[in-house]
Biopython code that builds the backbone (N, CA, C, O; Angstrom):
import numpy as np
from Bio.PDB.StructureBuilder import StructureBuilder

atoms = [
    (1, "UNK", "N", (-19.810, -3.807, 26.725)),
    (1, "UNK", "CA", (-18.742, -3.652, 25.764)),
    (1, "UNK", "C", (-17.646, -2.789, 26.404)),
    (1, "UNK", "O", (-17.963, -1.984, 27.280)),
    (2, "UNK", "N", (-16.349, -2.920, 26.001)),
    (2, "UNK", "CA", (-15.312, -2.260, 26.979)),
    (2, "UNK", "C", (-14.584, -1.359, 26.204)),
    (2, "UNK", "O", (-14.280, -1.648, 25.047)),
    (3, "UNK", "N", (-14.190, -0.018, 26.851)),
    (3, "UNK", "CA", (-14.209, 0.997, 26.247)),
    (3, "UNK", "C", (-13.271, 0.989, 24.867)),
    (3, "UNK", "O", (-13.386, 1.662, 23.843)),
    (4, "UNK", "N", (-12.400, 0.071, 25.199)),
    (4, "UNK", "CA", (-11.051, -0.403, 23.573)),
    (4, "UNK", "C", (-12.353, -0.720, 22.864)),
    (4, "UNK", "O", (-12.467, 0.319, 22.215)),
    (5, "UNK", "N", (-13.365, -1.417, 22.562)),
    (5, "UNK", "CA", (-14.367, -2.279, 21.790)),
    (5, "UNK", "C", (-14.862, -1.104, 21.148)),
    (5, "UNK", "O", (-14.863, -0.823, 19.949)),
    (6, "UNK", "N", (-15.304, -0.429, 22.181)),
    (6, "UNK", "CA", (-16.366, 0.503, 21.564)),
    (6, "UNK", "C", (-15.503, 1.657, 20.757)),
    (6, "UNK", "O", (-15.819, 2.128, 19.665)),
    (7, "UNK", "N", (-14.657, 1.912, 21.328)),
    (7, "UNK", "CA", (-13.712, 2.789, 20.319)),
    (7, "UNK", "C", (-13.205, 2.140, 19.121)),
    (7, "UNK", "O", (-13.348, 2.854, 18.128)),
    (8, "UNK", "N", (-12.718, 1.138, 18.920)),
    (8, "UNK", "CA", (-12.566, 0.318, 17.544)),
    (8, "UNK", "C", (-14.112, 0.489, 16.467)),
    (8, "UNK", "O", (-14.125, 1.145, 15.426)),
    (9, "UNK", "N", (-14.804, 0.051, 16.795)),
    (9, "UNK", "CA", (-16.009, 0.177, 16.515)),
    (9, "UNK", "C", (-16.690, 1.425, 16.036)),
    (9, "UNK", "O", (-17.233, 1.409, 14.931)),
    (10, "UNK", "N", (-16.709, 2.861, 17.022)),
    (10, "UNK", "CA", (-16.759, 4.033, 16.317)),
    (10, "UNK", "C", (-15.943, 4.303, 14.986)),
    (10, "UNK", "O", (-16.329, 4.656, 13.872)),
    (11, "UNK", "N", (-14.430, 3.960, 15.584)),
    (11, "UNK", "CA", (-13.711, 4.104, 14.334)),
    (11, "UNK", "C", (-14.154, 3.616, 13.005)),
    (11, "UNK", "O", (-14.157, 4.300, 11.982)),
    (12, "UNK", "N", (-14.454, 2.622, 13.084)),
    (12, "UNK", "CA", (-14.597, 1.504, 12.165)),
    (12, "UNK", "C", (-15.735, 2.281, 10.985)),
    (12, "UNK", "O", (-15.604, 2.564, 9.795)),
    (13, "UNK", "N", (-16.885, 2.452, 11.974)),
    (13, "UNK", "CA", (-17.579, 2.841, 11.767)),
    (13, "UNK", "C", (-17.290, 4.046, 10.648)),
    (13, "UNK", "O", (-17.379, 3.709, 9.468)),
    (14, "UNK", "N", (-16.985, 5.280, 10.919)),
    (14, "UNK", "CA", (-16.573, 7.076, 11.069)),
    (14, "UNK", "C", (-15.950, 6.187, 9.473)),
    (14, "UNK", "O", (-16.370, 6.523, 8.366)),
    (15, "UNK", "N", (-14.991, 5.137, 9.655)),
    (15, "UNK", "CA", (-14.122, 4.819, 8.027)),
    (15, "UNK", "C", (-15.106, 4.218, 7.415)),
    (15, "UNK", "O", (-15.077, 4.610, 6.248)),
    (16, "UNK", "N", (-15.681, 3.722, 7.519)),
    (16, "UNK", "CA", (-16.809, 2.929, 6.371)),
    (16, "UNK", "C", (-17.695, 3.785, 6.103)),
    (16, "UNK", "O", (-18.574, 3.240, 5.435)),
    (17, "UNK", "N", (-17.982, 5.222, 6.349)),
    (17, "UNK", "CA", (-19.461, 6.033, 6.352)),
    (17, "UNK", "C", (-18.244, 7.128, 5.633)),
    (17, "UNK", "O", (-18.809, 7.880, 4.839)),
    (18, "UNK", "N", (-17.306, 7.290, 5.688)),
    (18, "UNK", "CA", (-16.675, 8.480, 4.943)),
    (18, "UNK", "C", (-16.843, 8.562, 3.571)),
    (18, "UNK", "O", (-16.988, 7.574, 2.852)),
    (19, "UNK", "N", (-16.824, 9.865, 3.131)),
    (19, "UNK", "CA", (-17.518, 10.343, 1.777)),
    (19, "UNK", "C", (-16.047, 10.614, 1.046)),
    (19, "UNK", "O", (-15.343, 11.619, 1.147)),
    (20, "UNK", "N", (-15.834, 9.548, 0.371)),
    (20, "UNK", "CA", (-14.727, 9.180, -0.767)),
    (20, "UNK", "C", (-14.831, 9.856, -1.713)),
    (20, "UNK", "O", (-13.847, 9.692, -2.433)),
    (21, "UNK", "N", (-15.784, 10.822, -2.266)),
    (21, "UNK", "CA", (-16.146, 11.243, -3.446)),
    (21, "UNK", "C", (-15.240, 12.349, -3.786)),
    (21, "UNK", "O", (-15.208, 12.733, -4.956)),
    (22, "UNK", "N", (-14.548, 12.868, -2.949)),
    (22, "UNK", "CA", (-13.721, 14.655, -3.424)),
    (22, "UNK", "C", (-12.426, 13.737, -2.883)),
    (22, "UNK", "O", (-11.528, 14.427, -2.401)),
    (23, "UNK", "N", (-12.223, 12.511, -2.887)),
    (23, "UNK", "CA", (-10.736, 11.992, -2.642)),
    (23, "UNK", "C", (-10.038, 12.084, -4.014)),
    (23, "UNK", "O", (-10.706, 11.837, -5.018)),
    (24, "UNK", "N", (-8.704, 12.432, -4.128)),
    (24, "UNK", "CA", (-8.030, 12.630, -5.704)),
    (24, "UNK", "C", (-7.869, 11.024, -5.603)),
    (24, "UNK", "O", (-7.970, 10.292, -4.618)),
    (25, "UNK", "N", (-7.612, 10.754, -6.824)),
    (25, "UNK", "CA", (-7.020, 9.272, -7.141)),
    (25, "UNK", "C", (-5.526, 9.337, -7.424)),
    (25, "UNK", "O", (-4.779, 9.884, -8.234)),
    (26, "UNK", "N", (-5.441, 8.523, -6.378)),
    (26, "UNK", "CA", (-3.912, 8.061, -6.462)),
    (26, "UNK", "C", (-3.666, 6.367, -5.881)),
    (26, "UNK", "O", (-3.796, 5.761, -4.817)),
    (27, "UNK", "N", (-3.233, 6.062, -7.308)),
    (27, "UNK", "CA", (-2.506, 4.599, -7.654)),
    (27, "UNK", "C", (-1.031, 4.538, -7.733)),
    (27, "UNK", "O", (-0.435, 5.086, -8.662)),
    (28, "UNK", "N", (-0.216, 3.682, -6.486)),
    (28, "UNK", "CA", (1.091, 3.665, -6.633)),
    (28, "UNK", "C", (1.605, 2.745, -6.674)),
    (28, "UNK", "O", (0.640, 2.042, -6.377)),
    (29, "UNK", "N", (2.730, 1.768, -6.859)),
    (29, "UNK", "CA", (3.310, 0.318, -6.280)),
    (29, "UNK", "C", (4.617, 1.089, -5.329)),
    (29, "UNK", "O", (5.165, 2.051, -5.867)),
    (30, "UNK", "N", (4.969, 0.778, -4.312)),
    (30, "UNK", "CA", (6.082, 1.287, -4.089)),
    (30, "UNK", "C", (6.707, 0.249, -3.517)),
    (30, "UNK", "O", (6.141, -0.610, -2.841)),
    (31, "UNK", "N", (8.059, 0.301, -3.805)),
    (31, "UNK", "CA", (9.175, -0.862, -3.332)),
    (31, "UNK", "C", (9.948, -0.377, -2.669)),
    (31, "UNK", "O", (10.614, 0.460, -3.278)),
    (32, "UNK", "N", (10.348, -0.571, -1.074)),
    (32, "UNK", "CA", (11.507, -0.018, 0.093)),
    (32, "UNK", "C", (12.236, -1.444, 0.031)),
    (32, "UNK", "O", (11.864, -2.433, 0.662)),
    (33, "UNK", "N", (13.494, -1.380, -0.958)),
    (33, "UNK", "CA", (14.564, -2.036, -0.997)),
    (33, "UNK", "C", (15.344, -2.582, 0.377)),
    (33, "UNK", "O", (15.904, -3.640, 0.663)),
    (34, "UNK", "N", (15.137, -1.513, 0.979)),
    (34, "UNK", "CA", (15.949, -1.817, 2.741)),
    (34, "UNK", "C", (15.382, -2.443, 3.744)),
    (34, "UNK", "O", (15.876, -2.882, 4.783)),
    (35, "UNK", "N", (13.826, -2.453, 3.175)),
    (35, "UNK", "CA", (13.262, -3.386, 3.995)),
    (35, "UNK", "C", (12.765, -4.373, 3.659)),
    (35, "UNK", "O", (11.966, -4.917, 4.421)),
    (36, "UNK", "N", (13.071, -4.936, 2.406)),
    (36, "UNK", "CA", (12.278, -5.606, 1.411)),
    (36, "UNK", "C", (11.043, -5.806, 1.618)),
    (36, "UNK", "O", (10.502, -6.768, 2.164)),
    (37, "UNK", "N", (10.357, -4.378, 0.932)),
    (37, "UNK", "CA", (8.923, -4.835, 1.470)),
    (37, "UNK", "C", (8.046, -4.037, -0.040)),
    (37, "UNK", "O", (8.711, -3.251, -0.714)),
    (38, "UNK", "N", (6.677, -4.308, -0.412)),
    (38, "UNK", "CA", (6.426, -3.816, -1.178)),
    (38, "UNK", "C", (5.360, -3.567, -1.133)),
    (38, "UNK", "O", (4.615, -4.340, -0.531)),
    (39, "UNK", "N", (4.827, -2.366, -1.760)),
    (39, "UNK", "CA", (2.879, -1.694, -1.278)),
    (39, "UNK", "C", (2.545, -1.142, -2.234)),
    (39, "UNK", "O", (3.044, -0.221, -2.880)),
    (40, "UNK", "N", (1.093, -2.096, -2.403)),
    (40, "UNK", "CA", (-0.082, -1.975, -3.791)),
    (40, "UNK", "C", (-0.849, -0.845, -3.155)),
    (40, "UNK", "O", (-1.419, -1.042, -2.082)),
    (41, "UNK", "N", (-0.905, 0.538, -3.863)),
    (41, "UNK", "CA", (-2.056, 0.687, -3.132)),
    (41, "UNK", "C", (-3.004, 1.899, -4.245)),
    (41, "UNK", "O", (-2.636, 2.464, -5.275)),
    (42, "UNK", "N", (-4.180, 1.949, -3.573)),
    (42, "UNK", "CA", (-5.085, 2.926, -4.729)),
    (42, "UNK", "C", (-6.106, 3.251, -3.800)),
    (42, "UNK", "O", (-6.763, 2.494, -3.085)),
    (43, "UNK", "N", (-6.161, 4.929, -3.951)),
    (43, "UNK", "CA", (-7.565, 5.888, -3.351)),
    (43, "UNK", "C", (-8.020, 6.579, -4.118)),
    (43, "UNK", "O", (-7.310, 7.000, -5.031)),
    (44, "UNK", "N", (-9.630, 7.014, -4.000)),
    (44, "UNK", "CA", (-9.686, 7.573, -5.066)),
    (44, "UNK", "C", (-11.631, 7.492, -4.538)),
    (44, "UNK", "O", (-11.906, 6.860, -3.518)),
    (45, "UNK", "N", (-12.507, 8.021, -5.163)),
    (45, "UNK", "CA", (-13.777, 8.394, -5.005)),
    (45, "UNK", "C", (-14.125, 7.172, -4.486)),
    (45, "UNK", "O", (-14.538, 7.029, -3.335)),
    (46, "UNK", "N", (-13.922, 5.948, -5.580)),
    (46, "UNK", "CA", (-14.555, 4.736, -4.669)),
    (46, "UNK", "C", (-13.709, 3.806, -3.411)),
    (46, "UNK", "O", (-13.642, 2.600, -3.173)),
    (47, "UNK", "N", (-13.221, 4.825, -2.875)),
    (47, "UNK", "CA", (-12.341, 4.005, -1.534)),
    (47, "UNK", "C", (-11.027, 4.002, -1.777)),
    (47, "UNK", "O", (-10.523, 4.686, -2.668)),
    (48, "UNK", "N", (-10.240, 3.076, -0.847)),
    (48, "UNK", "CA", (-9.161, 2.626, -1.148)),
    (48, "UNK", "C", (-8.859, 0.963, -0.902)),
    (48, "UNK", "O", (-9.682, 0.116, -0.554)),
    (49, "UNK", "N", (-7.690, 0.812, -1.141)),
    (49, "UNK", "CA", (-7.118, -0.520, -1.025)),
    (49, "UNK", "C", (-5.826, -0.239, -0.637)),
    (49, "UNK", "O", (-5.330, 0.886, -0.573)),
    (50, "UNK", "N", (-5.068, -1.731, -0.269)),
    (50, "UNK", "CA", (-4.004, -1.240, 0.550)),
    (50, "UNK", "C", (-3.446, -2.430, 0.764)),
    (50, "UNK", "O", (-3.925, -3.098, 1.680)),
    (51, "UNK", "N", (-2.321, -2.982, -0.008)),
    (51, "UNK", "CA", (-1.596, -4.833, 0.420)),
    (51, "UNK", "C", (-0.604, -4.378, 0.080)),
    (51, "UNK", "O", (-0.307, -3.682, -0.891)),
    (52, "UNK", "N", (0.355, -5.061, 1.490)),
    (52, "UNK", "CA", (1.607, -5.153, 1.438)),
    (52, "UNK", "C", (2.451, -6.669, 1.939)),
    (52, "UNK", "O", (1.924, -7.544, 2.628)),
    (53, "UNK", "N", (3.549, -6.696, 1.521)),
    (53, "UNK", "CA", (4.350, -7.737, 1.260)),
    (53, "UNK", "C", (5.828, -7.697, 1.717)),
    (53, "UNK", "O", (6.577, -6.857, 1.217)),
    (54, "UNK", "N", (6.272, -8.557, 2.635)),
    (54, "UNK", "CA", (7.471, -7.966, 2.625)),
    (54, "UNK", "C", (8.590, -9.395, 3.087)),
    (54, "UNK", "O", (8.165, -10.541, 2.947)),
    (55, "UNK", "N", (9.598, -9.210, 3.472)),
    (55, "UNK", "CA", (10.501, -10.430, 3.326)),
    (55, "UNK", "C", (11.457, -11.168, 1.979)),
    (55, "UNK", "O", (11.618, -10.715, 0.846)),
    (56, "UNK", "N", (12.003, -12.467, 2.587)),
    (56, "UNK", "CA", (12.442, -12.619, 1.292)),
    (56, "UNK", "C", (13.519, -12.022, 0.243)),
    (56, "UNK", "O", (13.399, -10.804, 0.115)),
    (57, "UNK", "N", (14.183, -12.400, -0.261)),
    (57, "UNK", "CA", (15.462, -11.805, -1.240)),
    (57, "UNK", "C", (14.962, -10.471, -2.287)),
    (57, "UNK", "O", (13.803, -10.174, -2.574)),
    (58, "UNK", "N", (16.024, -9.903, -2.666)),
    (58, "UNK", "CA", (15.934, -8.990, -3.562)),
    (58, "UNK", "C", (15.478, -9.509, -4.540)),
    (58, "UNK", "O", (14.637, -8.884, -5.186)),
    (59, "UNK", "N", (15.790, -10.496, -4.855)),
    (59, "UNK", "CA", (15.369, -11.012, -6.171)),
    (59, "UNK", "C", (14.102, -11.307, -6.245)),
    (59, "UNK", "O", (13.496, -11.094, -7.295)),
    (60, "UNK", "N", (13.450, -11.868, -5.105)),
    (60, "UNK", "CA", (11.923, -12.172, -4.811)),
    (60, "UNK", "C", (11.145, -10.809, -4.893)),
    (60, "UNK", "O", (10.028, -10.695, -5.398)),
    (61, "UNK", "N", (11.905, -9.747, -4.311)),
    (61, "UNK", "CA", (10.748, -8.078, -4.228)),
    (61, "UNK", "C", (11.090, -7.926, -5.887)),
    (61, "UNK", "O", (10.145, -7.686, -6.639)),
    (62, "UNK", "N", (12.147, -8.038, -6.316)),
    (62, "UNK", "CA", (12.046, -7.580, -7.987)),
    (62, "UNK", "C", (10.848, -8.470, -8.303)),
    (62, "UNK", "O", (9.783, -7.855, -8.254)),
    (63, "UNK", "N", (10.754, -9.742, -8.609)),
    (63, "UNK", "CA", (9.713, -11.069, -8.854)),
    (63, "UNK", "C", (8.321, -10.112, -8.866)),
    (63, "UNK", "O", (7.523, -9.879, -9.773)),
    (64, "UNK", "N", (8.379, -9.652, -7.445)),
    (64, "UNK", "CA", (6.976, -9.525, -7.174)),
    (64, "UNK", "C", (6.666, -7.804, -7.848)),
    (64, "UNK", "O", (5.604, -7.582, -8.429)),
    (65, "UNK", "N", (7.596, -6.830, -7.695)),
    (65, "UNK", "CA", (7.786, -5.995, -8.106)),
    (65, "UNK", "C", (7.127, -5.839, -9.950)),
    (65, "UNK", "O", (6.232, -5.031, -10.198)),
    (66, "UNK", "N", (7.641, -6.588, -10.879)),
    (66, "UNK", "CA", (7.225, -6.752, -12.249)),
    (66, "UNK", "C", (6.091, -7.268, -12.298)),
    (66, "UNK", "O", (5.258, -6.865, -13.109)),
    (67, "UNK", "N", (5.719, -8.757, -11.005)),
    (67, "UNK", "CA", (4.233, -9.023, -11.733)),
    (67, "UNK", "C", (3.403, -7.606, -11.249)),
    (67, "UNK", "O", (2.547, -7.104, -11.978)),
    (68, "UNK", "N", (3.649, -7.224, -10.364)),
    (68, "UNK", "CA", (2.472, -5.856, -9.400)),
    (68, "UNK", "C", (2.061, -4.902, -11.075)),
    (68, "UNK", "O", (1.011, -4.783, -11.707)),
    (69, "UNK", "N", (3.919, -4.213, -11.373)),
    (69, "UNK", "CA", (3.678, -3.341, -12.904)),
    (69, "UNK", "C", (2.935, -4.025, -13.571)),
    (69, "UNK", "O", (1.893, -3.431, -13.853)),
    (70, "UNK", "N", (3.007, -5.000, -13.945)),
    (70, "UNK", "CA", (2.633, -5.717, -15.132)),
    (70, "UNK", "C", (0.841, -5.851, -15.047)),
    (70, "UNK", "O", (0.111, -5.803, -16.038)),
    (71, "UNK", "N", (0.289, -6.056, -13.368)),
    (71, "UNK", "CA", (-0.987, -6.413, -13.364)),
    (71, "UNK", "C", (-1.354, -5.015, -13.390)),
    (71, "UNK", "O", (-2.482, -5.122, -13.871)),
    (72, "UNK", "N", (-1.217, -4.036, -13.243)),
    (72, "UNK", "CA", (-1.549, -2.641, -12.747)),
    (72, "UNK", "C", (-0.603, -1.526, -13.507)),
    (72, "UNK", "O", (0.166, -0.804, -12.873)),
    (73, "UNK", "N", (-0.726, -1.480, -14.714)),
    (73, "UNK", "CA", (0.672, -0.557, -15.688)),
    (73, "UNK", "C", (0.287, 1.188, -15.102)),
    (73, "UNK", "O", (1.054, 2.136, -14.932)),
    (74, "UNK", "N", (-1.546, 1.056, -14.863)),
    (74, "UNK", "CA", (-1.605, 2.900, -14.678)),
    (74, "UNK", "C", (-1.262, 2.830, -13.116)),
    (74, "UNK", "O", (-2.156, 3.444, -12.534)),
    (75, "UNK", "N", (-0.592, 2.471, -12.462)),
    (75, "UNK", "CA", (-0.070, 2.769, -11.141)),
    (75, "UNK", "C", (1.706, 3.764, -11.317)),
    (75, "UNK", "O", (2.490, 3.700, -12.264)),
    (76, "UNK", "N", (1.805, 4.403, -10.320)),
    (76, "UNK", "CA", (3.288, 4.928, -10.356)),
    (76, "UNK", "C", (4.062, 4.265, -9.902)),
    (76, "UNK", "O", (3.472, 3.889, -8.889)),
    (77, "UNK", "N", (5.385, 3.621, -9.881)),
    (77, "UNK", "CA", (6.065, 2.838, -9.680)),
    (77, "UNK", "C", (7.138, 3.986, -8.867)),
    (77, "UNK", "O", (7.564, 5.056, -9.300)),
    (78, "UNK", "N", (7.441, 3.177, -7.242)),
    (78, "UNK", "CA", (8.056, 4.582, -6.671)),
    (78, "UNK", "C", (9.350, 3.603, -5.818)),
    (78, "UNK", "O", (8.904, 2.800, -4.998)),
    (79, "UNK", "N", (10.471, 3.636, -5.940)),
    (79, "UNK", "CA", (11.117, 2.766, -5.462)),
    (79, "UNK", "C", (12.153, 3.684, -4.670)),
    (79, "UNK", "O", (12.657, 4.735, -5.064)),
    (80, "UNK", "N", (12.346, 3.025, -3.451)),
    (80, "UNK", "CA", (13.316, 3.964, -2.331)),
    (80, "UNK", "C", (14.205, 2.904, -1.917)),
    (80, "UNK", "O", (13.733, 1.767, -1.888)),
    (81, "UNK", "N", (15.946, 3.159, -1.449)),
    (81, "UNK", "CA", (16.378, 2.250, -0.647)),
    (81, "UNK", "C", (17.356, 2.982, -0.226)),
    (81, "UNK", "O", (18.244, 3.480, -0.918)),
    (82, "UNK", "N", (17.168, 3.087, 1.265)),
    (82, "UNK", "CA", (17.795, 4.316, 2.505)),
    (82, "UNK", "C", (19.226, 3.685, 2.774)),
    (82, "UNK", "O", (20.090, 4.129, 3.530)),
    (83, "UNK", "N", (19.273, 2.644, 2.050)),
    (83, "UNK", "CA", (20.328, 1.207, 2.524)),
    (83, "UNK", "C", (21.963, 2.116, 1.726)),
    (83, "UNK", "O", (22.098, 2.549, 0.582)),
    (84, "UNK", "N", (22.747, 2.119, 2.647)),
    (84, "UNK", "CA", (24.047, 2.196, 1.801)),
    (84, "UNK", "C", (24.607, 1.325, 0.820)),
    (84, "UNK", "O", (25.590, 1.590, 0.127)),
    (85, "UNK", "N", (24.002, 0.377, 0.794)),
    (85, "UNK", "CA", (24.704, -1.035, -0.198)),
    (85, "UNK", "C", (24.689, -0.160, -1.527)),
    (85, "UNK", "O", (23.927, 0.797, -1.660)),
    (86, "UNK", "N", (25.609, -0.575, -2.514)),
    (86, "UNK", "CA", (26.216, -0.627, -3.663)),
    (86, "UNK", "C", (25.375, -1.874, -4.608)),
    (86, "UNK", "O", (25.637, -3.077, -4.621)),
    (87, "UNK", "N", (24.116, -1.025, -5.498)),
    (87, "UNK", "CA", (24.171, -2.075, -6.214)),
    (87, "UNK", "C", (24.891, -2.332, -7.739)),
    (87, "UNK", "O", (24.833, -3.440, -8.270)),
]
sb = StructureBuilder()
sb.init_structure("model")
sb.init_model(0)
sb.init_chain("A")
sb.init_seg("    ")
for serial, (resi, resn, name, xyz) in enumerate(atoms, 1):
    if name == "N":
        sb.init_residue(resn, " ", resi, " ")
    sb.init_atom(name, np.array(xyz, "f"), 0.0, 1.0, " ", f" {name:<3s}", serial, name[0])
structure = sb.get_structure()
């Protein structure tokens, strides 16, 4: 096995054996307007999760933006856009 392998692998490892239990819970959706990109994510005692999305029109990250709230209402909704545009 070659030393990249085996280091992926420890890692891998060290994250799947970690003790999630004293992790705070935190559920967010966050939307970066400037990059149109958008991230589901939630940690918390039993693990985490973590999907992101990105591309596509403003109008498509809003789209996806409402169904995310809508499937997930106890998440924080955190929206940034570093972009000078005028909306």
């Amino acid at each position: 096995m070659t030393n990249t392998r085996l280091h992926r692998e420890l890692l891998k490892q060290q994250l799947m054996n970690y003790d999630y239990s004293d992790t705070p819970v935190n559920k967010m959706i966050l939307v970066e307007l400037d990059y149109s990109q958008i991230t589901t994510q939630s940690e918390g005692p039993d693990g985490f999760t973590h999907a992101k999305s990105s591309g596509g029109t403003t109008e498509k990250l809003i789209e996806t933006m409402n169904r995310e709230v809508s499937r997930h209402p106890e998440y924080d909704l955190i929206i940034v856009d570093k972009s000078n545009e005028v909306w």
